[in-house]
N, C-alpha and C positions, 0 to 999 in steps of 0.2 A: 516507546523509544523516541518516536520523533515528537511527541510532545514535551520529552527533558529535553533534545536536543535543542528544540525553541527555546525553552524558558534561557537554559543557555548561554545563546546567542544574545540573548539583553543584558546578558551582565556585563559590566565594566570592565575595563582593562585592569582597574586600582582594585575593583569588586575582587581578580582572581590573586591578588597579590595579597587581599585581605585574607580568602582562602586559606592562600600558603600556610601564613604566619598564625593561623586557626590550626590548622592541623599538624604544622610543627610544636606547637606551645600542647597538643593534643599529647602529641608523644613525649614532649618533657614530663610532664605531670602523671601519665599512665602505665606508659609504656619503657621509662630507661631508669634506671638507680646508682649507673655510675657515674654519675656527675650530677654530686650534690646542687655547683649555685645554678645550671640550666634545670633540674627539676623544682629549686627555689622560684627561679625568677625564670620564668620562660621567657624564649624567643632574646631578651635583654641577653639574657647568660652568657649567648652564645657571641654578643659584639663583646664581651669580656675575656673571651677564650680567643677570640681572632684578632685584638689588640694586644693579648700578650703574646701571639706568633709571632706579630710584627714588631713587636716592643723592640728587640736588637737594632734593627735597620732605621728606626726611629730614632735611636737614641745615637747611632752610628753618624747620620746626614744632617739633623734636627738639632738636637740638645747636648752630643760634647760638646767639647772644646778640641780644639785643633792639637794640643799636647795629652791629654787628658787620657785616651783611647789606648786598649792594654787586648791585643800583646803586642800592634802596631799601632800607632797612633794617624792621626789625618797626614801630618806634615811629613813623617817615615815612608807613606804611602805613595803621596804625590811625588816627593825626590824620585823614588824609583820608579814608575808611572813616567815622568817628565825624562826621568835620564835614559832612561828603555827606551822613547819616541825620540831621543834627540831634542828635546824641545829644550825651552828656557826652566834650569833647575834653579834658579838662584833666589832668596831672598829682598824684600825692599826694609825701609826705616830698621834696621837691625832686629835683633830675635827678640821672636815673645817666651823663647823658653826661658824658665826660673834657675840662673845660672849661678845660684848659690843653695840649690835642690842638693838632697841626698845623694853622693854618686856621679855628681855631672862631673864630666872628663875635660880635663885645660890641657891642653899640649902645647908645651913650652915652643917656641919660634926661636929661631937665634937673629941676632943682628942683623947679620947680612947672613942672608939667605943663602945656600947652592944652587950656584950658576949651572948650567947645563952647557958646556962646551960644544960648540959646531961640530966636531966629528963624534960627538958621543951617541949611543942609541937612541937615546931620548929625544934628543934633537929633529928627527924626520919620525921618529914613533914615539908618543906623548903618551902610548898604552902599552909598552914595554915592561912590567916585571917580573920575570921569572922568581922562581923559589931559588932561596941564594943555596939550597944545599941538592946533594941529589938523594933520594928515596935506594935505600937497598946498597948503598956503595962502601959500607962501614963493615958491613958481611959481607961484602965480596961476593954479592948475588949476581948471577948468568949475566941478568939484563936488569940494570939499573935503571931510576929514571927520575929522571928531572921535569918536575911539573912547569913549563911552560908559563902559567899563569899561578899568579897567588892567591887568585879566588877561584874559585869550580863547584859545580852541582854537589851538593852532597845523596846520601843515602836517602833513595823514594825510589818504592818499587815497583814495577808495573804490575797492577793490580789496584795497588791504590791511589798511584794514578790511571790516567787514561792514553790508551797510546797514543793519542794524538797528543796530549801533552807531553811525552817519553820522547817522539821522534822530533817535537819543536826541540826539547832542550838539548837534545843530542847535536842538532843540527847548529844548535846557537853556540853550543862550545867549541865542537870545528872553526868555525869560523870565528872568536873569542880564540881560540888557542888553547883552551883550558880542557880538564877533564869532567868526568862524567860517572858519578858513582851510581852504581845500579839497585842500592837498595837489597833485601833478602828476597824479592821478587824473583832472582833467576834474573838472564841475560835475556832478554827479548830482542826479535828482530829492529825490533823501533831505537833500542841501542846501538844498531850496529850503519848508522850512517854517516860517521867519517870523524865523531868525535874518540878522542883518547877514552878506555873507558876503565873504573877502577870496579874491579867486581867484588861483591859484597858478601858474606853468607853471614843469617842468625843459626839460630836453634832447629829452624825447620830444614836447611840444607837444602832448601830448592833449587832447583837447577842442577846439583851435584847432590841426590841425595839418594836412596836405596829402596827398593820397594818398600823396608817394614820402618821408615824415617831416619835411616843414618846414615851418615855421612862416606860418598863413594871418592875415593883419591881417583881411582880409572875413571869418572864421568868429569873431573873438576881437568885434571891431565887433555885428555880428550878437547875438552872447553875450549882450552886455551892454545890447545894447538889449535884450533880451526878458526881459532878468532882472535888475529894478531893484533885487534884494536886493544885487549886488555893487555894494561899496562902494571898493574900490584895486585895483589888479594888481600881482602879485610873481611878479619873476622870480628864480628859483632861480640860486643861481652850484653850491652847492654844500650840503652838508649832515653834519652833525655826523657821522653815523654809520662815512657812505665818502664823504669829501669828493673830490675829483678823480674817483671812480669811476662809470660809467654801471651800469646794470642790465640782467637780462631779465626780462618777466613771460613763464613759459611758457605754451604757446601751451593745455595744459590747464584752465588758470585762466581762463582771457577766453571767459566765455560770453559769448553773443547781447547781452545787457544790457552787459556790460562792455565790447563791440568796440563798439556804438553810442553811449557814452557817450564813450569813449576815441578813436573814430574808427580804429579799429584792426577787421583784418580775424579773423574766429570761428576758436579755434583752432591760429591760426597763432603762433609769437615773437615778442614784440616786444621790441624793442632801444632801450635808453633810454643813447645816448654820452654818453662822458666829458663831452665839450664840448658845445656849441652851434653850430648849424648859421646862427644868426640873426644872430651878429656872431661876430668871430675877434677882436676887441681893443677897450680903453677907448672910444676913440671911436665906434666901430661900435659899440657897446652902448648911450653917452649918445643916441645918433643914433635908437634903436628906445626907449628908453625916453621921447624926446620924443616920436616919431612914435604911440607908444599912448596917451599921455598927451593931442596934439592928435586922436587920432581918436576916441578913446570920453569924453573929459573926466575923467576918473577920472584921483587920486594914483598914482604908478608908483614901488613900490619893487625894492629886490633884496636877495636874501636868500643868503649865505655862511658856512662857518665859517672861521675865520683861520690863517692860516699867514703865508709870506711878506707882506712888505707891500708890495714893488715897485709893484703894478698899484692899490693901496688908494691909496699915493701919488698914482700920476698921474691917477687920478681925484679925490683931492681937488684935486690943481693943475689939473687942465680943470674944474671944479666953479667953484673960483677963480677961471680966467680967463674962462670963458662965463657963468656969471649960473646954470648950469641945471645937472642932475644928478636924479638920485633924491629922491624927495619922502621915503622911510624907507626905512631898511636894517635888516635882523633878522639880528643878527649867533648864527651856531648857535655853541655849544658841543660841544669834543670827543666830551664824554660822550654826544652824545645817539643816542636809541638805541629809534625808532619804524621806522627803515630797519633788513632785514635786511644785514650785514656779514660781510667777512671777517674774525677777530679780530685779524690786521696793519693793518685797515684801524680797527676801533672801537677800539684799545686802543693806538694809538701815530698814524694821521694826522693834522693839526690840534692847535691849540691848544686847550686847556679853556676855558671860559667865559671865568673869571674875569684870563685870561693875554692871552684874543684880544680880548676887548672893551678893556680896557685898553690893550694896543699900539695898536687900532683908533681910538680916541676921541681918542688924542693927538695919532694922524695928520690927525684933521679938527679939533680945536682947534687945532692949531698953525697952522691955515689961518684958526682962527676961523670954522670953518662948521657948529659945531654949533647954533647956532641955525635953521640951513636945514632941518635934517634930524628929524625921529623916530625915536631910536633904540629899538630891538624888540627887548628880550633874551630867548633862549630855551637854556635847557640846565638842567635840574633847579634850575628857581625858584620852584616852585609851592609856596612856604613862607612866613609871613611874613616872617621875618627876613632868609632869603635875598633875598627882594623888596624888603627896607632896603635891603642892602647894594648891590641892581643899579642901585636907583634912586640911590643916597651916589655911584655910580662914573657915571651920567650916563644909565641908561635913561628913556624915557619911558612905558614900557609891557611886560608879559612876556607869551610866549606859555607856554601849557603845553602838553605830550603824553600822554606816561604817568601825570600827576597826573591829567590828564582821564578818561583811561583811566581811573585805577582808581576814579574816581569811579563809576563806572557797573557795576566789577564785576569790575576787571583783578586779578587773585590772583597778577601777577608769575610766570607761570609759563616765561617767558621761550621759548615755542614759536613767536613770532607766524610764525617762517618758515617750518612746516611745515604751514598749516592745520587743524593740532589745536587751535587756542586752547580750555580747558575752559570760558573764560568765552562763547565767543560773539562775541568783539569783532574779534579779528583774525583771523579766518576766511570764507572763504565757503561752509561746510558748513551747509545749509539746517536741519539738526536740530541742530546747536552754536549756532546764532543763534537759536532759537526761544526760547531760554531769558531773552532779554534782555524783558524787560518795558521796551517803550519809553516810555508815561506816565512811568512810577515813577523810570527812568532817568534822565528827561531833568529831573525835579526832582530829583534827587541832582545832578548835575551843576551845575545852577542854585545850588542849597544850599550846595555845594561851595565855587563862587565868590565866593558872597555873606559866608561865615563869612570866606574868605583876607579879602574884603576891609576885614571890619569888624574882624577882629583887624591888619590891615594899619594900619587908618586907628587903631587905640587901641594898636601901636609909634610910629604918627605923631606922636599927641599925646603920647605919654609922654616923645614926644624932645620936644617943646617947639614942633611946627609944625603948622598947619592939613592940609596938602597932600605927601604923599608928593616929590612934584617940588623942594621943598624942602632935602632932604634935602641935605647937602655929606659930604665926604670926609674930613670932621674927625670927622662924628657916628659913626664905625663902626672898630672896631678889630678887629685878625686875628692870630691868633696866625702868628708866622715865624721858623723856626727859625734859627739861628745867635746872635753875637751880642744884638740887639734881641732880644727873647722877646715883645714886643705893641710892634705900631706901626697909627697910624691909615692908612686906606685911599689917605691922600694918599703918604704918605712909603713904603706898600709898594708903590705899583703907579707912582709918581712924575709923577704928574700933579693936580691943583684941577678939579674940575668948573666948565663953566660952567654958571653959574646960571641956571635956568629963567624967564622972565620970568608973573610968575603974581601979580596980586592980591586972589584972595582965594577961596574954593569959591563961597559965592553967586555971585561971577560966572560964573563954570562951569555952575551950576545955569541961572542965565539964557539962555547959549550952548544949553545940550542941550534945558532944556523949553522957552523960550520962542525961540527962534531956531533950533531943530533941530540932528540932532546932525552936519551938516554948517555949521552956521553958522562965518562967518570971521575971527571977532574972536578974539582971540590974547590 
């Protein structure tokens, strides 16, 4: 023994690294068979399997282009980065994007601009806009409400995110003004820290759901007595990512904390079905959507992304013929992409935002029922411009996901499914989430939405209007291939918005500070 130990101690430092790669390239060749090019090519193999790990992050920092980058690009990134921090968001030598591209959005300006008059709201608050209408006031629900802000958290759940990112964003929309959708996670305590919150359920009913998966009206009741920060209930039809598709959280993920907040047992699968166990059709749905709406007095929406219209139809015709329906619907966009997916499922089910909402709005105008409803856009809007053009096509309000995210710290590294997230945000690994500084956070967040909204409101004026809600289908042009080369948003998507009934922000300003932001004057 101590004469191997000798011999040894003569070898090189390089000698034992020559070892290694001897006895690694040993076990290529002898010992493994499931990775054909490391048993071809030993020891090489393996720098070809650890460059295509990092191929993403390379080609992300390295070799795009600053437009180029899908599902946000460099330049999307940084605005909201720079506008989160307060810093400088602004452009030099004018843009490098391709503003004769497929799709790119011109927003008409008028002449002279709208002045902001000295006693107006806008005036001492530059991040002023409420949603011009109120949520629930058209049915004559308990407690109506009026969103505050026209941008807010959308639907992410604790679970897939991390609480520390749940109580940053909670905290940033308190202070933001905005609300806070909870996702089909259930209501967590990381929710309940001073933000407005809009509570969510899918197919699994968590939070409100029954020992054998269905859906409990006494636990959802209950909820919302004890927790007067919820302000609507949304039910899930479906969602951008995997629309028609349910989920499983594995039974790994669902600590102690998670099975009690989720009502789900420690450990075990849980299965989130395609459908709903709570109604099986239009009627049977309008039927629970009144029965939550007479049990806990809260607005009741639903929230889908579009495909068919079949079943959009018949509920705007029983909409029609009964007086009653959904108090807002938040129509998702194909693109969206806070649910992990199959890529059959993200990259081809469902309509795109701009395709579904469109088919969608026609179907309830032609009924003339958009003045019943709040419509909720969500699908990469969290831009000013983009947020012209949702509100030119008939939105009342957008939600954001991944803009939220990266306000907080999301570097888009697209893991959210694996629990590696590097930022901390879509993970529940206790030392990946240490890293979020939730004060700091939750004012990026807040900053975030205050900048969207005051560069929002100074597109508003530049178009020549007090109030976003304003907005018509004339004031926004899109580039569309063929023929036409620029057609306005009327003549491409073939429908007039109905006009918002709205006179004037002061009286908005009235509505939210001095009649609260459930007051029901319209």
């Amino acid at each position: 023994m101590d004469s191997i130990l000798t011999v040894l101690s003569f070898v090189p430092w390089w000698g034992w690294i020559l070892i290694a790669l001897a006895l690694v390239a040993l076990r290529d060749i002898f010992f493994q068979r499931a990775h054909t090019i490391s048993h071809n090519y030993p020891i090489v193999g393996h720098l070809r399997y650890w460059l295509e790990g990092i191929g993403p992050e390379m080609r992300q920092y390295f070799v795009a282009n600053n437009r180029e980058e899908l599902p946000f690009n460099r330049i999307e990134r940084s605005w909201i980065y720079a506008s989160a921090k307060k810093e400088n968001n602004y452009e030099g030598f004018g843009t490098d994007r391709d503003i004769y591209a497929h799709q790119h959005i011109f927003i008409k300006n008028q002449m002279m601009a709208y002045t902001v008059p000295k006693e107006h709201p806008n005036a001492t608050d530059k991040t002023f806009v409420p949603c011009a209408k109120v949520i629930g006031a058209y049915n004559q629900r308990k407690k109506p409400y009026r969103p505050a802000s026209v941008i807010n958290v959308s639907a992410m759940s604790f679970g897939s995110l991390s609480a520390a990112a749940v109580e940053a964003m909670n905290k940033g929309v308190a202070k933001a003004g905005a609300y806070h959708n909870t996702g089909e996670g259930g209501l967590s305590p990381y929710h309940k820290q001073g933000g407005d919150v809009i509570f969510h359920f899918g197919t699994g009913y968590f939070g409100v759901r029954t020992e054998d998966g269905n859906f409990s009206m006494g636990k959802l009741k209950r909820l919302v007595a004890e927790n007067p920060c919820i302000k609507a209930i949304e039910i899930k039809l479906s969602q951008g990512a995997k629309p028609g598709k349910g989920g499983v959280l594995p039974g790994a993920k669902i600590s102690p904390e998670l099975a009690r907040i989720r009502g789900v047992e420690v450990g075990k699968d849980v299965l989130s079905p395609a459908t709903h166990k709570a109604f099986k059709n239009v009627p049977e749905m309008m039927q629970l959507i009144e029965d939550i709406a007479r049990e806990t007095g809260l607005p009741v929406g639903i929230k889908g992304a579009v495909g068919k219209l079949d079943q959009w139809e018949e509920l705007a015709d029983r909409m029609l013929e009964t007086g009653k329906g959904p108090d807002f619907i938040t129509v998702d966009g194909g693109e969206g992409g806070t649910g992990a997916a199959p890529p059959s499922f993200a990259d081809h089910v469902s309509l795109p935002w701009v395709y579904g909402f469109s088919c969608l709005y026609k179907v309830f105008q032609a009924r003339r029922l958009t003045d019943r409803v709040v419509f909720i856009g969500s699908g990469k809007l969290g831009f000013p411009a983009k947020a012209a053009m949702a509100f030119a096509m008939g939105v009342d309000c957008i939600n954001v996901a991944r803009e939220a995210m990266m306000s907080i710290g999301c570097i888009q590294a697209q893991v959210c499914h694996t629990n590696k997230c590097p930022a901390g945000i879509a993970t529940q690994n206790k030392w990946r989430q240490r890293g979020i500084d939730i004060p700091l956070k939750s004012d990026r967040l807040a900053q975030y939405f205050k900048t969207f909204r005051k560069e929002f409101l100074e597109i508003t004026h530049a178009a020549g209007y007090e109030h976003p809600c304003q907005f018509t289908m004339h004031d926004v042009q899109v580039n569309v291939d063929g023929i036409d080369l620029n057609r306005d948003l009327k003549s491409t998507y073939g429908y007039d918005k109905t006009q918002v009934p709205f006179e004037s922000v002061q009286e908005l300003y009235q509505c939210v500070h001095l009649g609260g932001k459930n007051f029901e004057k319209t």
